[in-house]
Each structure stands twice: as C-alpha cells, then as structure tokens.
C-alpha positions in Angstrom: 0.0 18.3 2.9 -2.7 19.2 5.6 -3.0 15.3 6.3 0.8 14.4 6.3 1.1 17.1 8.9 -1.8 15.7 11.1 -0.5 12.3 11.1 2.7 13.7 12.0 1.4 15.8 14.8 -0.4 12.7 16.0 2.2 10.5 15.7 5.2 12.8 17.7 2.3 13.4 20.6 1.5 9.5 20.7 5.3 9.4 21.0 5.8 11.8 24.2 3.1 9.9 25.9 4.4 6.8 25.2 7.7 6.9 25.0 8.4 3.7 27.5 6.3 1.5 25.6 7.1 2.1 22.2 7.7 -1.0 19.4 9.7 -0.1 16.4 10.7 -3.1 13.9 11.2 -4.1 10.5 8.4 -5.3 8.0 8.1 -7.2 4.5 5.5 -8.8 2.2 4.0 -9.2 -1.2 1.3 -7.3 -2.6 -1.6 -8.5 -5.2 -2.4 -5.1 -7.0 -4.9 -4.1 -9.3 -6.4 -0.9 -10.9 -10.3 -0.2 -11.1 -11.8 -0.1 -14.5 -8.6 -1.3 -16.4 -9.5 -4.7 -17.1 -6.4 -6.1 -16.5 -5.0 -9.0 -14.1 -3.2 -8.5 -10.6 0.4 -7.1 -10.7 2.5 -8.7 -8.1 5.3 -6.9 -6.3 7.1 -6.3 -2.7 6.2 -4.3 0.1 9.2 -3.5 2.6 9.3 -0.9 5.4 9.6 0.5 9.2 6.9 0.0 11.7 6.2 1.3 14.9 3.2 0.2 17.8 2.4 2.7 20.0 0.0 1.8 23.1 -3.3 3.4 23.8 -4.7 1.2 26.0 -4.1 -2.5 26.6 -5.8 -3.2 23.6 -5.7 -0.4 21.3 -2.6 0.5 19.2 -1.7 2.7 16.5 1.2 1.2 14.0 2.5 4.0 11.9 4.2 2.6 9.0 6.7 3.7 6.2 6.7 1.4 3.3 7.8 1.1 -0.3 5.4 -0.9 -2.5 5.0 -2.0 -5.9 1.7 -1.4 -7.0 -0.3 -1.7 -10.3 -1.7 -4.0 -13.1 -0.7 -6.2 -15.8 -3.1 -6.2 -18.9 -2.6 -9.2 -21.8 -4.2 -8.8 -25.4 -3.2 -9.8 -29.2 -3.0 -7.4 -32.1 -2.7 -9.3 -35.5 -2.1 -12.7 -33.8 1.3 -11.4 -31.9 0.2 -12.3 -27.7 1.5 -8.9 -25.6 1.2 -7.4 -22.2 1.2 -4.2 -20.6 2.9 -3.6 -17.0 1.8 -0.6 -15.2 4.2 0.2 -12.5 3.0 2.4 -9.9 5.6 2.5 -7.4 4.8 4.4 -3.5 6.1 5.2 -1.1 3.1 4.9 1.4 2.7 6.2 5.0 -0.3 4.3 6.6 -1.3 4.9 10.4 -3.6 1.8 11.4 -5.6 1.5 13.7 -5.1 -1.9 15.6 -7.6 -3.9 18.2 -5.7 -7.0 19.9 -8.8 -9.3 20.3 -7.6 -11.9 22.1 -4.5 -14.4 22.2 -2.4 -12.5 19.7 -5.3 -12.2 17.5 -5.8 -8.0 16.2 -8.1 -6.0 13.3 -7.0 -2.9 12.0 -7.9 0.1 10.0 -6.5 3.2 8.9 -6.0 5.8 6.4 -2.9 5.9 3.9 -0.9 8.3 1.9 0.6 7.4 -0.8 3.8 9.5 -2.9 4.1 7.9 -6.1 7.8 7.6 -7.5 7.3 5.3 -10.1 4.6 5.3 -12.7 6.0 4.0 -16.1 4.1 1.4 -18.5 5.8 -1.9 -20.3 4.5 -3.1 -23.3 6.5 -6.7 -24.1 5.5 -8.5 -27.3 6.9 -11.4 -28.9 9.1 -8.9 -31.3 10.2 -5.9 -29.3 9.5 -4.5 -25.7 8.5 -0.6 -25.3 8.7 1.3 -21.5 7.9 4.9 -21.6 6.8 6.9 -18.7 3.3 8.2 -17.8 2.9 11.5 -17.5 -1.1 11.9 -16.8 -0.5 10.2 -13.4 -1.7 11.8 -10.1 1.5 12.2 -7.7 -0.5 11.2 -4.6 -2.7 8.5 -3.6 -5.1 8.1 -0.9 -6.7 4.9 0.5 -8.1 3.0 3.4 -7.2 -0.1 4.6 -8.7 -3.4 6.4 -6.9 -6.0 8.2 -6.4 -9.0 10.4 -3.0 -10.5 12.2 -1.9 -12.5 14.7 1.6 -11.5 16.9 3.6 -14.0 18.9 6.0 -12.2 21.2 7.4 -9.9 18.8 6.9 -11.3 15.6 4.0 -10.7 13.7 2.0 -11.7 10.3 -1.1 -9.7 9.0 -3.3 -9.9 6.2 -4.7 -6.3 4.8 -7.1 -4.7 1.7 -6.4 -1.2 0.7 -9.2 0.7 -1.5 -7.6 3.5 -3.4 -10.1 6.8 -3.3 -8.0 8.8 -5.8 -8.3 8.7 -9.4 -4.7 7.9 -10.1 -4.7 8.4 -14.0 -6.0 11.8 -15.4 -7.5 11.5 -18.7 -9.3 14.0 -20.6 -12.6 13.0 -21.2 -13.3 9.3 -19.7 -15.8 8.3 -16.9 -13.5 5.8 -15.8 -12.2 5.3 -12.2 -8.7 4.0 -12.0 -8.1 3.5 -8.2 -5.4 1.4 -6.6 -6.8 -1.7 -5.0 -3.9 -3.7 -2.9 -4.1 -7.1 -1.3 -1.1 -7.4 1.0 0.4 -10.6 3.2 3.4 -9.3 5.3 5.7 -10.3 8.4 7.6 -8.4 10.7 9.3 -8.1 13.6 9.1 -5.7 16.4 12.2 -4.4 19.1 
C-alpha cells in the first residue's frame, strides 16, 4: 500500500507542475502471457485502459497508466488418450508509471514499475467430454513487475511494444520450489488529447 501511495503522491505533484502540458488519452492492445515454471503455452487476452504523459523535460515523460489486462497461461496434456487444456485466468487491474525517453523523430524507450490487483484468478479445464472452472484460492492478490519498452508517436497517436517480468510469486503452494511469475508481452495503440 506504501507503493500505491508513492506513485500517487508522485503522480498529483507531477500534475501541479505540469498542469498546462498534460496528455490524457485512451489506450488498447493484446497481450502474450505466460507464467514461469508452469510449462504451459502463452494465454492471449486484451489490454484496455487510461493514459496520461506528463513532461519533465523535452524529452523525458512519465505515462501513468490504468489498465485491465488478461493475463495468464494455457497448458495442453492427455490423460487416457482424451486431448485437454487448462486456462489460467489471471485477470489485473494494473497501474504502471513508465518511464519514457523520446529519442528522436517520434521514436521513445520506457521503463517503469507496475502494480498489479488481481480480480480474476480462476482455472478451465476443457476436455473432449466435459469442461470444469473452479476458482483458485492459493493466488497472491497483488502482483509486482517491471517493464521494458519501445514506441513510436505521430502527433497524438501512438503504438508501443513492452515486456513485463513479474517479481511476485503469484501462486502459494505449500511445499514447491517453483516460481510462478507473470511474464507479459504487450503490442498496444492509443491516442492522446
């Protein structure tokens, strides 16, 4: 709750400074997600929210985001010659404050922390007979990750290309060495006001 608040804090004194030169706008994507040491393949899903860009300098902004995003896995196996696969849904809503360097022509990096509240986290198991969904209850409620980026702006629209590493152990279970961490490929576009 510590960091929520400092981002906060930083984000209503970026505000004050700035106020005159403040972006807001809308953004949208798709995300390639995986979980660490499941085995499984990429779960695809949407990312939608609010951005802002808030000026440092003439090259330096900070784009505070709020964004809901399907994240997860899909795993596929056969029991006794029936195919199935497992769907984890791990569903955030994610607050990420990058960090962004316009290069030149349009051209940007970014980095930046994220925190994630998870408010989906349920599990699919689809077979060629029945389909099971139950809930998972050993499921940390928040996430933490970093993320690195590239993207390009013309005039106010905008495109960018970003990795987020989860650092949180997003599955609690008693006795494994495993590692499950969120790890998020995401394409979005967006347009700023």
């Amino acid at each position: 709750m510590r960091l929520l608040a400092l981002f906060f804090t930083f984000f209503i004194c970026s505000l004050r400074l700035q106020a005159q030169e403040i972006q807001v706008g809308l953004r949208t994507g798709l995300n390639v997600a995986n979980v660490t040491d499941l085995n499984a393949e990429a779960r695809f899903g949407i990312s939608a929210g609010v951005v802002g860009n808030l000026p440092l300098t003439d090259k330096i902004f900070i784009q505070p985001e709020l964004n809901y995003d399907q994240q997860g896995a899909v795993e596929k196996g056969s029991i006794l010659g029936e195919d199935f696969q497992v769907r984890y849904k791990l569903n955030y809503i994610n607050l990420p404050v990058m960090f962004k360097y316009y290069v030149e022509g349009g051209f940007f990096l970014q980095a930046g922390p994220q925190l994630g509240y998870l408010i989906k986290n349920d599990m699919n198991i689809e077979g060629e007979s029945s389909g099971i969904s139950f809930d998972l209850d050993d499921t940390k409620k928040f996430d933490f990750s970093l993320g690195l980026g590239a993207g390009y702006q013309y005039g106010n629209y905008f495109v960018d290309a970003r990795y987020k590493f989860g650092l949180v152990n997003v599955y609690e279970i008693d006795n494994s060495e495993d590692n499950f961490q969120n790890r998020v490929f995401q394409l979005s576009f967006g347009y700023l006001i």
